[in-house]
C-alpha positions as CSV (number, residue, x, y, z in Angstrom):
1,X,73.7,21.2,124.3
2,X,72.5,24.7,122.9
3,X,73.6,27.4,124.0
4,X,70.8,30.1,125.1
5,X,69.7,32.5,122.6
6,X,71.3,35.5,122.9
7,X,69.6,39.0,123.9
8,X,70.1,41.3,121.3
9,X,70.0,44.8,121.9
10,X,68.2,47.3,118.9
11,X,67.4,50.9,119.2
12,X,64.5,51.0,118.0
13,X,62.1,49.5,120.3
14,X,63.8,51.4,123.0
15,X,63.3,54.2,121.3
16,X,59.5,53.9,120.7
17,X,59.3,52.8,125.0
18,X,60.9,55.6,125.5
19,X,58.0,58.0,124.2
20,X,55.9,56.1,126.9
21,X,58.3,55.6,129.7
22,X,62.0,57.3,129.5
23,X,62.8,56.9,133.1
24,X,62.4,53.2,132.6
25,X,64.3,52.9,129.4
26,X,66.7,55.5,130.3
27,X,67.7,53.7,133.9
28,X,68.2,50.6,131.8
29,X,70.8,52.3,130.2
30,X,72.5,53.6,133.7
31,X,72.1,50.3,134.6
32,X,74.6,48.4,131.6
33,X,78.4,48.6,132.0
34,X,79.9,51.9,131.5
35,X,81.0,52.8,127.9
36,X,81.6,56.3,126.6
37,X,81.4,54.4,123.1
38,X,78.1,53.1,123.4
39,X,76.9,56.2,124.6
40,X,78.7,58.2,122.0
41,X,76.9,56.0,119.9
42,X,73.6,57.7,120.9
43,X,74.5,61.0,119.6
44,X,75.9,59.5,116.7
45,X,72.4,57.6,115.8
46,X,71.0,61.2,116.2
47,X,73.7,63.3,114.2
48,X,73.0,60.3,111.5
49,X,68.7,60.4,111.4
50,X,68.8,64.5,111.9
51,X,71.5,64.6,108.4
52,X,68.8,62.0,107.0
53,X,66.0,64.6,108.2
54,X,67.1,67.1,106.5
55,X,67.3,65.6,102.8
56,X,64.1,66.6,101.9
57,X,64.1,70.6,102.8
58,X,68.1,70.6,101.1
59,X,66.4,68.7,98.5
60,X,63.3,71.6,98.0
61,X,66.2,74.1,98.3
62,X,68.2,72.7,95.0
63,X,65.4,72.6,93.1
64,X,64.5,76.4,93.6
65,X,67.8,77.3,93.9
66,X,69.3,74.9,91.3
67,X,72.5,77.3,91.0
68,X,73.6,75.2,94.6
69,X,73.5,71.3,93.9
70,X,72.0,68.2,96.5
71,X,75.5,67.7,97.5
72,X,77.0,70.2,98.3
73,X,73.9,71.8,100.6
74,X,74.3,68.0,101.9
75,X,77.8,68.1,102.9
76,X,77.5,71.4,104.1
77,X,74.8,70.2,106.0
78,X,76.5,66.9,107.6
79,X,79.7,68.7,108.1
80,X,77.6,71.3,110.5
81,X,76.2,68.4,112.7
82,X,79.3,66.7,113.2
83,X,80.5,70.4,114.1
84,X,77.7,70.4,117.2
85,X,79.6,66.9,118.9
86,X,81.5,69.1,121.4
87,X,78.3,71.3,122.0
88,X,76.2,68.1,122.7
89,X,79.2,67.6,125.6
90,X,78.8,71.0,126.8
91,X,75.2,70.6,126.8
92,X,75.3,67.5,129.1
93,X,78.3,69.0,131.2
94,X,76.2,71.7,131.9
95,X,72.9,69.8,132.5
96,X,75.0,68.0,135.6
97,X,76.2,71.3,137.0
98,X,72.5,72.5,137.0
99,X,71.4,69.4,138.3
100,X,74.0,69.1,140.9
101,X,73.1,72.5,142.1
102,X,69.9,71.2,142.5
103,X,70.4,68.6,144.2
104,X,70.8,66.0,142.4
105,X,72.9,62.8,143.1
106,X,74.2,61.4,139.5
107,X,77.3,62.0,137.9
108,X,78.7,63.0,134.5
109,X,78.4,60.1,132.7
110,X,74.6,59.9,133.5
111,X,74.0,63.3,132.3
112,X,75.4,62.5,128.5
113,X,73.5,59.3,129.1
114,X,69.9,61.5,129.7
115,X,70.8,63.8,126.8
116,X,72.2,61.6,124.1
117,X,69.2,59.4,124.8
118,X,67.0,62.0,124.6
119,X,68.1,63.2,121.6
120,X,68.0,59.4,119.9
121,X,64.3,59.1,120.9
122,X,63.4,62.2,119.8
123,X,64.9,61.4,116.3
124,X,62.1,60.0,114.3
125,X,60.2,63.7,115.4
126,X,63.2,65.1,113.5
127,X,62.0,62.7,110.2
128,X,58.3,64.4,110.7
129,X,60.2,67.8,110.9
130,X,62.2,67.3,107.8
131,X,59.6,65.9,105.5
132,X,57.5,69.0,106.6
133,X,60.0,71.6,105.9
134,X,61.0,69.8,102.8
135,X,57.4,69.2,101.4
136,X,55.5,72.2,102.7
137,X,58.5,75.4,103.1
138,X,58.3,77.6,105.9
139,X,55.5,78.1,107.3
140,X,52.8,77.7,109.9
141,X,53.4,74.3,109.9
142,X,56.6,73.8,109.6
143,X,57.3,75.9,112.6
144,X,54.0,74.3,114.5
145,X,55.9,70.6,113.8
146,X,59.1,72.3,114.6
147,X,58.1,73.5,118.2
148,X,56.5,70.5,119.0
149,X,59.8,68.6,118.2
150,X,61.3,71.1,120.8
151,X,58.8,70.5,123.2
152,X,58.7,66.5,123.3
153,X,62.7,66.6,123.4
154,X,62.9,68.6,126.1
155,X,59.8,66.7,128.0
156,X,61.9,63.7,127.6
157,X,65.7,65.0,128.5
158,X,63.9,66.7,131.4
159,X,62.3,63.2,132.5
160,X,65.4,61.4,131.9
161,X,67.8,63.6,133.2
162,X,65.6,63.3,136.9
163,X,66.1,59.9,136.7
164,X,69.2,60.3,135.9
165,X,69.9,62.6,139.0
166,X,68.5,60.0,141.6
167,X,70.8,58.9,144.3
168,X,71.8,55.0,143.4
């Protein structure tokens, strides 16, 4: 007798539903067995696509600036993200407090869940963001790209972080 196949879970298609629905996906999450590594895991699929993202604009820099080399802007670069881990905590600490003053009826754990979510959805934006600030420079349209990135992250932490807030 076979057993039944398996679920597996990937990213990415929760990643491109949560563009359309982030409560949904996001209350999916809430809704697995707690683990601070699998949510830790969220920021680190972040911290890895936003090093990624910015390839291309370190890339631009080395080549006008060829004095610096790839890697070392690079590792300067990565060692700056994993620098932001306790600010990402911070973040989502103080996204409860808000919250809770608020009203709202989550806990801690569901706040880094709403951010660190948010930020993995919002990571193929940071792609766009990169390849336009490597390609084009500063400029109108790297900033236009950039503020947009802004603006769709914090539409979704926002819409997940309600969620997140409802009494269970």
């Amino acid at each position: 007798m076979a057993s039944p196949p398996r679920k597996l879970m990937s990213l990415v298609p929760d990643i491109v539903k949560s563009w359309r629905h982030p409560a949904r996906v996001v209350r999916r999450h809430l809704s697995r067995p707690r683990s601070e590594a699998f949510v830790f895991t969220f920021l680190f699929v972040f911290l890895l696509i936003a090093f990624i993202a910015q390839w291309p604009q370190a890339a631009r820099a080395s080549y006008l600036q060829p004095e610096v080399p790839l890697t070392q802007r690079l590792l300067a670069a990565g060692l700056g993200l994993m620098a932001t881990i306790p600010l990402w905590y911070g973040l989502a600490a103080l996204s409860r407090l808000v919250a809770r003053a608020l009203g709202g009826q989550g806990d801690w754990y569901g706040a880094r869940v709403a951010l660190f979510w948010a930020l993995a959805a919002i990571s193929p934006a940071m792609l766009l963001q990169g390849l336009t600030s490597g390609l084009l420079g500063a400029g109108v349209q790297a900033t236009v790209v950039s503020g947009a990135v802004a603006l769709a992250f914090l539409i979704l932490w926002g819409l997940m972080l309600v969620e997140a807030e409802r009494a269970r």
